[in-house]
N, C-alpha and C positions, 0 to 999 in steps of 0.2 A: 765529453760525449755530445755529441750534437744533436739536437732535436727533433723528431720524429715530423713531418710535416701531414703523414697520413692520417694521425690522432688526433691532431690539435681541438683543444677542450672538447676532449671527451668529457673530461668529471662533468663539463658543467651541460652537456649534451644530455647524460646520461640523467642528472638530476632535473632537469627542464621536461625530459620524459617521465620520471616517477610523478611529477608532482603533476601532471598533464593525465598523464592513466588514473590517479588517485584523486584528484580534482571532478575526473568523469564518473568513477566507479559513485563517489560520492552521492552527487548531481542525480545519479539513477537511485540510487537508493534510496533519496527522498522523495523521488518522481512514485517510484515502486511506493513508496512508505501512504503517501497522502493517495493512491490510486486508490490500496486496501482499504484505506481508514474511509474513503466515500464507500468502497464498496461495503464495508460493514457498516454503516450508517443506513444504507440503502435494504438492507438486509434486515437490520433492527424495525425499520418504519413499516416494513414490509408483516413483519413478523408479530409488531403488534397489533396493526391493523386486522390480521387473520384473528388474533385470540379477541378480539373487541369485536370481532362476527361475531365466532364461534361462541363466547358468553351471549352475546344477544340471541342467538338459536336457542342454547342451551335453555336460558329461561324462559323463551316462549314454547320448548316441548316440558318445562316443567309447570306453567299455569296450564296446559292445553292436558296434562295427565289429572290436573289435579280437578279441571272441571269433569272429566268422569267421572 
């Protein structure tokens, strides 16, 4: 049977694309991964900062009750 001239190396066509979409999907999901991990860093510094206000308020409205 004689050789198809229309397909020629598909198989390796085909594997040259999975491993090129898998290689990208990849790539973004640790683009994606390190994005979040700053955004939650971002988020934690943010968050302590407020509670290290907020105790600082907190015990200046508890010396300022207690000189009543």
């Amino acid at each position: 049977m004689p050789k198809s001239k229309n397909r020629k190396n598909q198989k390796q066509k085909s594997v040259a694309r999975t491993q090129k979409i898998n290689a990208q999907q990849k790539s973004f999901q640790k683009k994606m991964s390190e994005l979040m991990m700053k955004q939650i860093e971002e988020i934690r510094s943010q968050s302590s900062g407020e509670t290290e206000n907020q105790a600082g308020q907190d015990a200046g409205l508890v010396q300022s009750a207690s000189e009543l």
